[in-house]
BANUTI-773887 format. One line per 5 residues: their letters; for each residue x negated, y, z of C-alpha. Coordinates in pm, whole numbers, plus 50000, padded with zeros to 5 digits. Each point is the difference from the previous one (the first is absolute). Example, Ala and Ser with C-alpha at 12.3 -4.5 7.8 and 13.67 -1.06 7.14 Angstrom:
as	48770:49550:50780  49863:50344:49934
END
This chain:
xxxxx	48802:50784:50229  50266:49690:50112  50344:49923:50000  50097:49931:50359  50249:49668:50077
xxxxx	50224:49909:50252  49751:49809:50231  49781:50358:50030  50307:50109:50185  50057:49677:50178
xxxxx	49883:50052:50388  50060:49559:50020  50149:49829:49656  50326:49910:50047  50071:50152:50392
xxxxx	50275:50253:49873  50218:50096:49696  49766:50171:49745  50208:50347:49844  49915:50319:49987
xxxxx	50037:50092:50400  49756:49741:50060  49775:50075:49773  49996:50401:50092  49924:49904:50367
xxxxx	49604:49881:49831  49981:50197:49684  49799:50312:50126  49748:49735:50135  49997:49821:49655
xxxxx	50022:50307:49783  49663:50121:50196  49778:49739:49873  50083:50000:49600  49878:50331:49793
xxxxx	50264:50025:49797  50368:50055:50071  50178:49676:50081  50354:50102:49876  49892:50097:49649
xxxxx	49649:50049:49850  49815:50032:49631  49667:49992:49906  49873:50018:49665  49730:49740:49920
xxxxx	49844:50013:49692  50287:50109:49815  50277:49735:50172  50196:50145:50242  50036:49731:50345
xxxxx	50325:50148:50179  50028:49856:50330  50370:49981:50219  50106:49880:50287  50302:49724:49955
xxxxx	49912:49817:50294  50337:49920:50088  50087:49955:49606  50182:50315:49937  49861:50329:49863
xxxxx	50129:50351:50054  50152:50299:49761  49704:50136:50088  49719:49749:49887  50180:49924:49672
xxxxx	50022:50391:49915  49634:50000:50107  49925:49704:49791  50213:50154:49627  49744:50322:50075
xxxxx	49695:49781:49971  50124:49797:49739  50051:50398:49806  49630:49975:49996  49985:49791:49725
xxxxx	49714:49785:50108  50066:49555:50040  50129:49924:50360  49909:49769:50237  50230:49974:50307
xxxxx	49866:49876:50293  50276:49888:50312  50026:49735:50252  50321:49822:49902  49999:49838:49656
xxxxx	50297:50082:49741  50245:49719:49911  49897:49811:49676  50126:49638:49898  49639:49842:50120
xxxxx	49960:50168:50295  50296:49925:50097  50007:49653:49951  49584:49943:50203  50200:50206:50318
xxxxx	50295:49783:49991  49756:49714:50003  49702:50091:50215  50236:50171:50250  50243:49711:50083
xxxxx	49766:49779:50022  49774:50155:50200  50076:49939:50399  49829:50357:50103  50211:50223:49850
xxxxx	49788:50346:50021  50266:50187:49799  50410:49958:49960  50141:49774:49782  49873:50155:49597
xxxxx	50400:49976:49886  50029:50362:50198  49743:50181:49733  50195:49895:49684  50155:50281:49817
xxxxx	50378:49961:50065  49929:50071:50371  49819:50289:49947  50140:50328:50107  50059:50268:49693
xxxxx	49737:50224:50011  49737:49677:49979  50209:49833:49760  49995:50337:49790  49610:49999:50033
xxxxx	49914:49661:49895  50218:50058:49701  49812:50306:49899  49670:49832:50085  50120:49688:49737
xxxxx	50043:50259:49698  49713:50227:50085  49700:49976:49707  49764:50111:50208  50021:49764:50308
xxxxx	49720:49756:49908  49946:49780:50287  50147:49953:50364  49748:49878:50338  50206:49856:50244
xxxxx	50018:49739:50313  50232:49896:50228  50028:49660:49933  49684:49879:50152  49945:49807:49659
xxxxx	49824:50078:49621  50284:50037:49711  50006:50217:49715  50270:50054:49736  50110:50268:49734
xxxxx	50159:50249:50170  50135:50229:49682  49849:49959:49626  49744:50266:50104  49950:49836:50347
xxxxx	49842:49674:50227  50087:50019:50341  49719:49799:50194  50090:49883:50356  49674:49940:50199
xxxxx	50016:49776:50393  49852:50169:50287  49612:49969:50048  50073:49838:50301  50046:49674:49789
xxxxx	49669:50146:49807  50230:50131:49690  49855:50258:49788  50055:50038:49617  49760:50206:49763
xxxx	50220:50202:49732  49771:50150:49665  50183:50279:49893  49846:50057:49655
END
C-alpha cells in the first residue's frame, strides 16, 4: 500500500518537464508494481482510515476530492497519505530555506506549491481538508527534508526526506 511521487515516474530526474503527458508515458509500468490503486486508494487499519492520492505534480482532481468527501462519510479519523506536502506557515518557511540554499535543486523552486498559485479545484480541496474533523494526520515528502506542523486543529502534517538520505520517521497512532 504506497503513495507513488514524482521521481517513480521520472525515467532520469530532471531530463524533461514533469506534467501529466510525461508522467502517462511510465505510469502503466509504475502502476504494475504497487497493489493498490495509485490515483486514489483506502484501507481501513484498525479503525483509521489511510487514504492515499496521487498529487505528484501538486494538484488533485474533481475526481479524487469527490472520492476523498465519500470516505470521509464513513465516519472513521483520516489519515491522508500524498507525495507533495500542503502549505502551512513552517513548512513553508524550512522549503524556502533548505531549497535556496541548496546548490542541487532536485525539485522547482517551493514558492510554486503555495496556495495562491494553486489552480481551483486544489485550492477548493485543501480548504475542505482544513475544516474537515475527521482528517487527523497527513504523510507526505517532497522536500527531501523532516518537518512537521499543524495542518488544521484536528490535523499534523509530517513531511518525511527520501530514504536515500536514510530518512524514515515512526508515527504511534494511539
Amino acid at each position: 500500500y504506497a503513495s507513488s511521487g514524482n521521481h517513480e515516474f521520472s525515467k532520469y530526474v530532471g531530463e524533461a518537464t514533469e506534467d501529466a503527458a510525461y508522467k502517462a508515458e511510465s505510469y502503466d509500468r509504475v502502476q504494475a508494481a504497487f497493489p493498490n490503486d495509485l490515483t486514489f486508494a483506502s484501507r481501513v487499519v484498525n479503525g483509521v482510515n489511510f487514504v492515499t492520492l496521487d498529487n505528484v505534480y501538486n494538484t488533485v482532481t474533481a475526481a479524487q476530492a469527490t472520492r476523498f468527501e465519500a470516505e470521509a462519510k464513513k465516519g472513521l479519523p483520516i489519515v491522508l497519505c500524498m507525495h507533495c506536502p500542503l502549505d502551512t506557515p513552517r513548512i513553508s518557511r524550512a522549503a524556502d530555506r533548505y531549497w535556496k540554499r541548496n546548490d542541487l535543486k532536485a525539485v522547482m523552486d517551493a514558492s510554486q506549491w503555495k496556495e495562491p498559485r494553486r489552480e481551483p479545484v486544489t485550492r477548493d480541496f485543501v480548504a475542505y481538508l482544513k475544516a474537515q474533523p475527521l482528517l487527523k494526520g497527513l504523510l507526505t515528502g517532497h522536500y527531501h527534508f523532516d518537518v512537521q506542523d499543524r495542518f488544521s486543529p484536528t490535523a499534523i502534517q509530517y513531511v518525511v526526506g527520501g530514504n536515500f538520505l536514510f530518512h524514515g520517521q515512526e508515527i504511534t497512532i494511539a
